[in-house]
C-alpha angles and dihedrals in degrees: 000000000000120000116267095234099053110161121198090264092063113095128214126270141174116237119231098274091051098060109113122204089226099047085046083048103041084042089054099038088087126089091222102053090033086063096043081049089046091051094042089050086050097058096033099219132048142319132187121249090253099059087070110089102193120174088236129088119270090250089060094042080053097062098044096057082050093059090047098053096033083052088049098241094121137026111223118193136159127257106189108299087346125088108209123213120205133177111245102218098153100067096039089047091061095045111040094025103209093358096111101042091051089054095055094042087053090041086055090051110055087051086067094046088056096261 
């Protein structure tokens, strides 16, 4: 279920129930979303899209945000001419109980391994 006063600026997102394993999995197979992912669980609250400097062009980091947020891993909203980005960790929490927290262990420590 979507909010009743939804505005142009307000951007799509699956409610709890909606979240699907595969599409959580699929959005964080990728070495990109799985380091924006990485940088949102770190601080804990939200960035902006631009804070994120990916080696891909903005139309793929763009897309990337977008399967994040369409697969229900992050909430994106506006503030103001900024669109935030926050990790939704909650929901996914509840749903997948330790999933999340073993991805980004695993994630860490790959890094360190030179991954």
């Amino acid at each position: 279920m979507t909010s009743p006063t939804v505005s142009s600026r307000d951007l799509p997102h699956p409610v709890r129930d909606e979240i699907r394993l595969e599409g959580v999995l699929h959005a964080l197979s990728d070495p990109m979303r799985l380091r924006i992912v990485r940088e949102l669980a770190g601080v804990g609250g939200e960035l902006s899209c631009s804070h994120f400097d990916l080696p891909v062009t903005k139309s793929t980091t763009t897309h990337h945000f977008r399967v994040l947020r369409e697969s229900g891993v992050i909430r994106q909203v506006y503030r103001g001419t900024a669109k935030m980005n926050g990790l939704r960790r909650e929901d996914l929490d509840e749903l997948f109980p330790g999933l999340l927290d073993a991805l980004l262990e695993a994630a860490a420590r790959q890094v360190v391994r030179g991954g």
